[in-house]
Phi, psi and omega in degrees: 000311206276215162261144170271114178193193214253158185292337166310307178306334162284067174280175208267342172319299200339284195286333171310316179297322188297304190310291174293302202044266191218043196273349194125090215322331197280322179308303187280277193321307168298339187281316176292317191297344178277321151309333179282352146238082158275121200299158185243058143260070163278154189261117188245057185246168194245026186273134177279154180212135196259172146279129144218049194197140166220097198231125184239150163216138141204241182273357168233049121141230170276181182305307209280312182294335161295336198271321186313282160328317160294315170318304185294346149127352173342152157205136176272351164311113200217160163254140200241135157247084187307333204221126170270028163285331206233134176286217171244147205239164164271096187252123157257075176244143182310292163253192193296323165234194199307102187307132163299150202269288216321278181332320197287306199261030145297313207286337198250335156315303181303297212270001173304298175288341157290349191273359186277352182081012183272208192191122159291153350290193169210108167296306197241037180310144154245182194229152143197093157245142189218164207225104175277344180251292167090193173289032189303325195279003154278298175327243200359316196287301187314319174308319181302285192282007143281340197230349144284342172093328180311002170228157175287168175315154075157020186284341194282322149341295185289352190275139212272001168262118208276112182308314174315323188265008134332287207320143187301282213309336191310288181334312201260008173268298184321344186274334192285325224279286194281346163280318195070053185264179153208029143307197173290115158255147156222159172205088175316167133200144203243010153108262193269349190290337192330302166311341165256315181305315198287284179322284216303295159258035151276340156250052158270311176303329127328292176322311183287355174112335173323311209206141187256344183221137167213162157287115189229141187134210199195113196249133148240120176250035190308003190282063180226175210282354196249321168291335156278286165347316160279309179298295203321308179295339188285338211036039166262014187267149145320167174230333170231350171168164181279133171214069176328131217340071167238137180332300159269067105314142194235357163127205201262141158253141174315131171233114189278171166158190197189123153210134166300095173257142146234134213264161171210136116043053198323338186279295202283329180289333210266320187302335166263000154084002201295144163303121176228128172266016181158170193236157173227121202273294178200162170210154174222140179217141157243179167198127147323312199041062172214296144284123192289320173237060138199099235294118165298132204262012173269173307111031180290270199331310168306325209260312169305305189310260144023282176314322199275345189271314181302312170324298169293347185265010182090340183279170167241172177299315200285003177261009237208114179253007168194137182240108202261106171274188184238056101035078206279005192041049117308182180278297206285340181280352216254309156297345198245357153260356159302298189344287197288341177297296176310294158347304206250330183226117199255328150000315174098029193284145185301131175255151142191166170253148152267339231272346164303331205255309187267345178091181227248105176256041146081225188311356211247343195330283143339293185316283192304320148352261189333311166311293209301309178349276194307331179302314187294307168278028157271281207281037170021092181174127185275137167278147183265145175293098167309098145122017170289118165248285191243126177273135181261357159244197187256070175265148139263092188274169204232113179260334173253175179279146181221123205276144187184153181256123178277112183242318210216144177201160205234138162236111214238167208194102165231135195252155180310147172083020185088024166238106196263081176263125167277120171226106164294105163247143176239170173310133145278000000 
C-alpha cells in the first residue's frame, strides 16, 4: 500500500513542498507547525490492498441508483415524522420509517460480496464493521416501554428483541455469521470518522499478514428519537435541507445508509482474476484531544491527518484530482474544512459533498464517501455537491457531475471528539 522507505524518509519537507508550494507564508506556517507534532508510526510495508466488492444502500437507493441520482443533482431528503412526539424534520430514510440496523446490514453485506465474484463460505475472511449508533433506536424503544408504564412488570423478559443482539459489536458478528469466517471480527467506532477508521483497520490486518481478504465498512440507522433530540438541542439540524458550504446553510440532516467493501490483496485478487475498483492508497488518523462537538479550529491535527495519508501514499497535493469532503453543511464544520482545503490544495482542487443528496449517515458516512469516490474513477466523472446555490467559500465545488480524468482522490472524514480520517484511493 504504503511506498517502501524507512519512516525517517518520509518527511513532512515532502509532503509541505508538495502541499503549499509558493502559496504563501501563512500556508507554510500552518502546514510546518503541524509538522512539528507529527506522530512517528508510519507505516513502511508494500503490500498493496485492493476493492473488490462494493455494496451500498442509501436513502437514494443501492450503489448503482445512488450513484445515478447523485450524478442528476437528485437529494432524497424529504420531511418525514417517523415519532409522533417529535415534528418533521428533513429526514433521509431509505424507507418510509426508520430501517432495521439487521436488515440494512444482511443486505448491503450479500450485495458486496456478490459484486466481489467470491462464493461463501470464506472461512478465513476477516470483519471489520462499525458503527457510531448501533441498536441505539431499539434500546430506545426497550427503554420507552420500561419507563412509560406501557407494559406489565418483567415483560420487558419477554420481548423478542434479545438485549445480546443489541450490542454495538453486532453488525459485524452478523457479517462473520454469514461468511462463515472464523478470523478477526472487529467493529470499531470513531463517531463519524468510523467508516475510514473501519477501512483503515482492514488493511492493516491485511498488511500484516493477518487476512488476505477482509470485509469492511459501516452501517447505520441513526434516525431515532434520542438523536434528534440531541442535535436539535445542539441546534445543529436543519429545518428544510442540507446544503454543504452554501451560504445558507442550516445545518446537517439525518441520514440512514451503509456501505460495505471487500479489500483483498492486490497478489490475491490478481490471482483470481478479481474486477478491482480500486487502490486504498495512504490513510491518516488523528485526534484534536481537544472538544467534544467541535473541531479545533487551527486545523493541526486535521491538516496531520491529511498530510500523514499523502505522505504514506507516495503523492503530493498536486496529485490528488478530487476531494470528496465530508461537507456536514453545518456552520462550523463547513468553514473550518473549507479552511484546510484552501490551505493544504492552494491549487484549487476539485470539491464536493454528497450529504446534500443522502443526508449525513454519522458513523456510515466515510463509508459511503468511500463508494462514491471508486464510483468517480470507474466512470471518470465527479459527483456534484448536491443542494450548493451559492458558495460562501473559495472552493472549486463541482456544482454539476463533471467528466475528468480521476487518477487519485481524497475522502475525509470528521468526528465528534476530535477525530479526523483521511483516505487516498487510486486508479489500478
Amino acid at each position: 500500500m504504503f511506498p517502501h522507505r524507512s519512516a525517517r524518509s518520509l518527511s513532512w519537507s515532502a509532503f509541505r513542498k508538495g502541499a503549499v508550494g509558493d502559496a504563501g507564508s501563512d500556508r507554510k506556517r500552518a502546514v510546518a507547525d503541524a509538522g512539528s507534532h507529527r506522530c512517528s508510526l508510519l507505516y513502511n510495508l508494500t503490500v498493496k490492498v485492493v476493492v473488490t466488492g462494493i455494496g451500498l444502500i442509501s436513502a437514494l437507493g443501492n450503489l448503482e441508483q445512488s450513484w445515478e441520482r447523485l450524478l442528476k443533482g437528485k437529494s432524497a431528503i424529504e420531511l418525514h415524522q417517523p415519532f409522533a412526539e417529535l415534528p418533521p424534520l428533513p429526514l433521509g430514510i431509505i424507507d418510509s420509517q426508520p430501517v432495521d440496523l439487521t436488515r440494512l446490514t444482511n443486505q448491503v453485506v450479500e450485495t458486496a460480496v456478490k459484486s466481489s465474484g467470491l462464493t461463501l463460505p470464506l472461512s478465513e475472511c476477516g470483519v471489520v464493521i462499525g458503527s457510531s449508533r448501533g441498536y441505539q433506536g431499539m434500546l430506545e424503544k426497550l427503554a420507552k416501554k420500561q419507563l412509560t408504564g406501557n407494559s406489565q412488570p418483567n415483560n420487558l423478559e419477554k420481548d423478542s428483541s434479545s438485549f445480546i443482539d443489541l450490542l454495538p459489536h453486532q453488525p459485524a458478528i452478523l457479517t462473520a455469521n454469514y461468511i462463515g469466517t472464523k478470523g478477526t471480527v472487529l467493529a470499531p467506532m470513531a463517531a463519524c470518522a468510523t467508516g475510514i477508521w473501519a477501512i483503515a483497520r482492514a488493511v492493516e490486518l491485511i498488511e500484516v499478514g493477518q487476512c488476505q481478504q477482509v470485509i469492511a465498512g459501516a452501517v447505520e440507522s441513526p434516525i431515532t428519537p434520542l438523536s434528534i433530540t440531541g442535535f436539535r438541542k445542539m441546534g445543529a439540524l436543519a429545518q428544510t435541507g442540507a446544503y454543504p458550504f452554501d451560504c445558507s446553510r442550516e445545518g446537517l440532516v439525518l441520514g440512514e445508509g451503509a456501505a460495505i467493501f471487500v479489500l483483498e490483496s492486490g497478489e490475491f485478487a490478481r490471482q483470481r482474476s478479481a474486477k478491482i475498483y480500486g487502490e486504498i492508497r495512504g490513510l491518516g488518523l488523528t485526534n484534536d484531544a481537544s472538544y467534544g462537538n467541535a473541531p479545533d479550529l487551527n486545523g493541526k491535527s486535521a491538516m496531520l491527518a491529511i498530510a500523514q495519508c499523502l505522505t504514506r501514499s507516495g503523492l503530493s497535493a498536486e496529485d490528488i484530482d478530487y476531494v470528496h469532503a465530508h461537507g456536514t453543511a453545518t456552520e462550523l464544520n463547513d468553514r473550518h474544512e473549507a479552511n484546510l482545503i484552501q490551505k493544504i490544495f492552494p491549487q484549487k482542487v476539485a470539491v464536493s459533498s454528497t450529504k446534500g443528496a443522502t443526508g449525513h449517515t454519522l458513523g456510515a458516512s466515510g463509508a459511503l464517501g468511500a463508494a462514491f469516490c471508486l464510483m468517480a474513477i470507474e466512470h471518470q466523472v465527479l459527483p456534484p455537491c448536491v443542494g450548493l446555490n451559492e458558495s460562501e467559500f473559495d472552493l472549486d465545488l463541482v456544482r454539476y457531475a463533471r467528466q475528468s480524468q480521476v487518477e487519485n482522490v481524497l475522502c475525509l472524514s470528521f468526528g465528534f471528539g476530535g477525530q479526523n480520517a483521511a483516505l487516498v484511493l487510486s486508479k489500478v
